[in-house]
N, C-alpha and C positions, 0 to 999 in steps of 0.2 A: 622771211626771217634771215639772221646771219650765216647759219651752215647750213652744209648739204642735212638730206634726211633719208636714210636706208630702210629696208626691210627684213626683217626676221621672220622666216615661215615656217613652221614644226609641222607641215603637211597634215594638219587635225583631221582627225575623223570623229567624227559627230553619230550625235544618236539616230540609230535607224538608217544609217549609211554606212559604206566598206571605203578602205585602203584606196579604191581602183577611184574611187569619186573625189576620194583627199587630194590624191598625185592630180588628173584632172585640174581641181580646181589652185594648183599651185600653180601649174602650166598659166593658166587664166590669168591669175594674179599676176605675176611674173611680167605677162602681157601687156596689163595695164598698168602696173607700175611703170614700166618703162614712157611710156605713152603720158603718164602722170608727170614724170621727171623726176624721179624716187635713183638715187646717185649706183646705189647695191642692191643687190637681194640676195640674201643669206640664207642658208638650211643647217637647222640643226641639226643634231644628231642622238637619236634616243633609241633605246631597244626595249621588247616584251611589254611595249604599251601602245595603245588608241593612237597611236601617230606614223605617218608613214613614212617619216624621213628616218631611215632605219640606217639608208646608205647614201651618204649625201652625194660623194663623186659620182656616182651612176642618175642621181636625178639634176645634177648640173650641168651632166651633159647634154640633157635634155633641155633645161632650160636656156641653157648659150646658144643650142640650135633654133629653138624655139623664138627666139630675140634676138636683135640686132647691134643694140649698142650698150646698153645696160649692164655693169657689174655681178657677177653672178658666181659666190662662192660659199662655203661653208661656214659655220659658225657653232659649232666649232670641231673637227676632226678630233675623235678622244685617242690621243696617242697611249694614252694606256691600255686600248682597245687593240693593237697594232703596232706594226712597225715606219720606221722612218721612213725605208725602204720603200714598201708596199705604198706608202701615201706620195711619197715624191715622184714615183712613179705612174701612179693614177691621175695626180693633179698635172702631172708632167706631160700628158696625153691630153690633157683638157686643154693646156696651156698653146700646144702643139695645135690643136684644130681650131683654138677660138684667141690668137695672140691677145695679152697685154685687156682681156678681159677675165679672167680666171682669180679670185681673191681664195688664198691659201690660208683660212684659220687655223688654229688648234687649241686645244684645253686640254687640262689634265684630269677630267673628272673621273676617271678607273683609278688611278693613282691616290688620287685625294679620295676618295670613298678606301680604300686599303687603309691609307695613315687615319683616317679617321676612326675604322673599326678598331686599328690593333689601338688606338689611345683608349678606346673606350671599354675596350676588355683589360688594360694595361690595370695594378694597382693603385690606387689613386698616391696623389701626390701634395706633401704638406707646402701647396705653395697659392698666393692670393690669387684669387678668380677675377678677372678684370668684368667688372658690373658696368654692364650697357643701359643705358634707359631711354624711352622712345623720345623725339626732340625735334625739331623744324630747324633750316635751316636755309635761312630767305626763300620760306617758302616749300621746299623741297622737304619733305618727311622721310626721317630716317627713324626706325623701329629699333624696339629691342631686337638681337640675333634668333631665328628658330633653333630651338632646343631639338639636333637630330636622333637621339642617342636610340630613343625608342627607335627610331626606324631602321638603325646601324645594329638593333637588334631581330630584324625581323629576317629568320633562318631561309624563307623562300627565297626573300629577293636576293640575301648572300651569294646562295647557290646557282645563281641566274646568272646574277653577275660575272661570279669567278668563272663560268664558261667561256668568257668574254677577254678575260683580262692577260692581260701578259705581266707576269709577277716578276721576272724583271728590268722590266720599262723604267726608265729614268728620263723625266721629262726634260731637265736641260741637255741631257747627253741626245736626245729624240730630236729636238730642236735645233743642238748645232751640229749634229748629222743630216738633216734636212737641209742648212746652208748651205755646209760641204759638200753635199749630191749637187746642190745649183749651184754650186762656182766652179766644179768640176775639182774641188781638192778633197775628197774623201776616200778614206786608208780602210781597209779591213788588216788588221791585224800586219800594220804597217805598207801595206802592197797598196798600191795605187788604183782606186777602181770608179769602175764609170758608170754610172747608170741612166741608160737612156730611156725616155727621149726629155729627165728632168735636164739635166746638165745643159748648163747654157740659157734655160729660161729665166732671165735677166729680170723679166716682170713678173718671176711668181716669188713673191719674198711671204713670208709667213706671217699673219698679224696672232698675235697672242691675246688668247680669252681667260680673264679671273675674274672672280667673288672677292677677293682679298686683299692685304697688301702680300701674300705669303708667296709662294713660287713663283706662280703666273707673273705677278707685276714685279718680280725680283728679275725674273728670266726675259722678259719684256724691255725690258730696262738694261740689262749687261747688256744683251746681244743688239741693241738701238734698234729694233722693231715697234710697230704698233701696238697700243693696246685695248682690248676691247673689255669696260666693267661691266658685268649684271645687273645692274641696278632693278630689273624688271625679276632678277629670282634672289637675290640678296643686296636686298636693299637697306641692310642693317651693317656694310661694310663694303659696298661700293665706292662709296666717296674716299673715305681713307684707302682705299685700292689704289683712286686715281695718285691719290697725294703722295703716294708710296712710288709708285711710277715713274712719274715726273722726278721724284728729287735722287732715285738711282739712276736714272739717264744716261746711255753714255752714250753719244753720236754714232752713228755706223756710215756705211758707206751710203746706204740706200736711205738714210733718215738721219738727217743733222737736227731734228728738234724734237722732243716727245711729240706723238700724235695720240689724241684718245677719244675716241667713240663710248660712249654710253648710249646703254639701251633702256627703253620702256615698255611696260604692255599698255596700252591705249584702246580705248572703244570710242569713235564719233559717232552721231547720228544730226542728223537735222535738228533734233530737239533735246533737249538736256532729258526729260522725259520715256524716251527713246531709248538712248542711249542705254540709259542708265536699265533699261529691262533686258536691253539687247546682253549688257554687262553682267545680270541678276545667277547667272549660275555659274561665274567664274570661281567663286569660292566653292562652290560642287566638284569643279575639274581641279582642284588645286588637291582638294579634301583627300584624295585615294593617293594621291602622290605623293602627300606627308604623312598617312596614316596606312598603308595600305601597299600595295605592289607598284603602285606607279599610274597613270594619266588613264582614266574610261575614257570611251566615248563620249564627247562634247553633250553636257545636257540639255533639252529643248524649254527653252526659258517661259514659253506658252504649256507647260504639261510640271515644271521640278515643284517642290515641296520646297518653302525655307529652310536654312540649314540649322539647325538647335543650336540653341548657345555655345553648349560640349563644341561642337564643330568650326562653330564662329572662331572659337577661340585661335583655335588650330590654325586658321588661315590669316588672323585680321590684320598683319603685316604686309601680305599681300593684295588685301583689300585695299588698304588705307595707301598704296602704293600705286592702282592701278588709277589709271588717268583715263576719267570715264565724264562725257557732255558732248556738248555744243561743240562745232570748232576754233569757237574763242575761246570755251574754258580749256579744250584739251591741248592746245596749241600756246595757252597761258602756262599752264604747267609745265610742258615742255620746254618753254622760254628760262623757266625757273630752274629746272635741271641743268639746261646748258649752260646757263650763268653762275652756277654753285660751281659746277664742274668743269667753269672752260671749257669743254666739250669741243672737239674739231669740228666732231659729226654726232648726229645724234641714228639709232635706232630702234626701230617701232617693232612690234609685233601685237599682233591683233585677232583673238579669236573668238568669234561668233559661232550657231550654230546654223546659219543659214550663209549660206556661201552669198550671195547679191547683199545680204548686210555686210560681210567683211568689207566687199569691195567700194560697201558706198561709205565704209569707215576710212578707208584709204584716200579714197578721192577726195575727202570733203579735208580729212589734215592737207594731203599734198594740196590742194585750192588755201587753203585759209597758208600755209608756210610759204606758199608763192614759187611754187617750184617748177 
């Protein structure tokens, strides 16, 4: 096909398996990605749920040692989790033991989960609500937006959170603080300060992760960095994310043209058949994440129950989203995204609950993309 093709890995853990099996079988994957000709391989970043990638920079260390020529970075470091400091320094060390293969993500999702809670305890406001409705677009399905409000009310996961959060993180000020640790022009309180061993890493520039056209692809955009849409977790405002991207643009040193990657979640199998059982509990994993504390263990699609209508509900954006067949049909869809989106790069993530199915979902895209 015409662009490279990356991966997305959230370290799953599945049902009737632990953490120690998830990390494992990332090492694995990692492995044959490489070997596949898969361009990146990305780690998310989640906490107090079924997934292991809890600390990305610690398991990309592992994975750069692990592999030999293969791209290997996060996706996305949550600076509202953190400081500027603390990640230019960790990636700065990666950067340091594995040159010019280290990809430095970041998102804002501590920050954006904050604005979105104080909007929704805020008094409402007498102004028109912009009305979404679900619509194709050559092909590409764009849903109505998920309604979070319930879940920005659920007081555990608050509390979880705010553990986490640095209240006051400012993500563009995070961002061109990160520049200025790697060009070596970063002030504290006007004093000149250095921090090693980021400074001078020329090849760890930072790509920027959004849902939106709102911060991310605003901050994306000013600073001429990359940018990377969701289209695999909001895909009711991905496309307008890119759109938004592209047309604030402004060249920087290390990027004279927008660059934008979109992602997808994908299942292949040999058979449409297949696939599609291998597929049959992703709306189970999706279900506790919008309803609930966040992501169980992966369910085993030979043992789950259908999910009740009530629940269909909840997820069917992300259903009608996931790009699940043959690797003609999943590699067709994917053809369809990156031509809606111009897309430079496209990225996959992919989760089964039998590790030798993920991996023959990866092989069978990368064979049919031609990689």
């Amino acid at each position: 096909m015409t662009v490279p093709l990356s991966i997305l890995d959230l370290s799953p853990i599945t049902e009737g398996s632990d953490a120690a099996t998830a990390l494992r079988n990332t090492v694995d994957l990692a492995q044959h990605a490489e070997l596949w000709g898969y361009r990146r391989y990305w780690l998310a970043e989640h906490h107090f749920v079924a997934v292991a990638s809890s600390s990305p920079a610690v398991l990309i260390g592992q994975l750069a040692a692990a592999t030999q020529r293969i791209q290997v970075g996060a996706a996305a470091v949550q600076l509202g989790f953190t400081t500027a400091i603390a990640v230019a320094e960790s990636f700065g060390i990666l950067d340091a033991l594995h040159p010019g293969r280290i990809d430095l993500g970041v998102g804002r999702s501590g920050q954006r989960r904050r604005k979105a809670i104080a909007e929704s305890t805020a008094p409402p406001r007498d102004e028109p609500k912009l009305v979404r409705t679900w619509h194709e677009v050559d092909g590409v399905v764009v849903p109505a937006p998920f309604d979070i409000s319930a879940l920005l009310k659920n007081a555990r996961l608050r509390t979880r959170m705010s553990r986490l959060e640095q209240p006051d993180a400012n993500f563009a000020d995070q961002v061109s603080d990160i520049l200025a640790i790697l060009d070596g022009t970063f002030l504290i309180d006007g004093v000149e300060t250095h921090v090693t061993p980021a400074e001078g890493r020329k090849a760890l520039r930072p790509w920027v992760f959004g849902s939106s056209k709102g911060q991310s692809a605003q901050v994306a955009a000013a600073f001429g960095l990359p940018f990377v849409a969701s289209y695999h977790i909001t895909p009711a405002t991905a496309l307008e994310a890119v759109d938004a991207y592209r047309d604030a643009f402004v060249p920087s040193d290390a990027l004279r043209e927008p660059y934008v990657v979109v992602s997808a979640d994908v299942v292949a199998a040999d058979d449409t058949a297949t696939a599609k059982h291998l597929a049959s509990t992703y709306g189970h994993w999706v279900y506790p994440i919008r309803s609930r504390d966040g992501a169980e263990p992966y369910p085993d699609p030979d043992r789950a129950q259908p999910l009740t209508a009530e629940q269909t509900e909840v997820v069917k954006d992300r259903l009608a989203t996931q790009f699940v067949g043959d690797p003609d049909e999943v590699a067709h869809r994917l053809d369809a995204l990156q031509r809606v989106t111009a897309a430079d790069e496209l990225v996959i993530t992919s989760v089964t609950h039998r590790h030798q199915d993920r991996l023959r979902s990866h092989e069978l895209i990368a064979k049919r993309w031609g990689l």
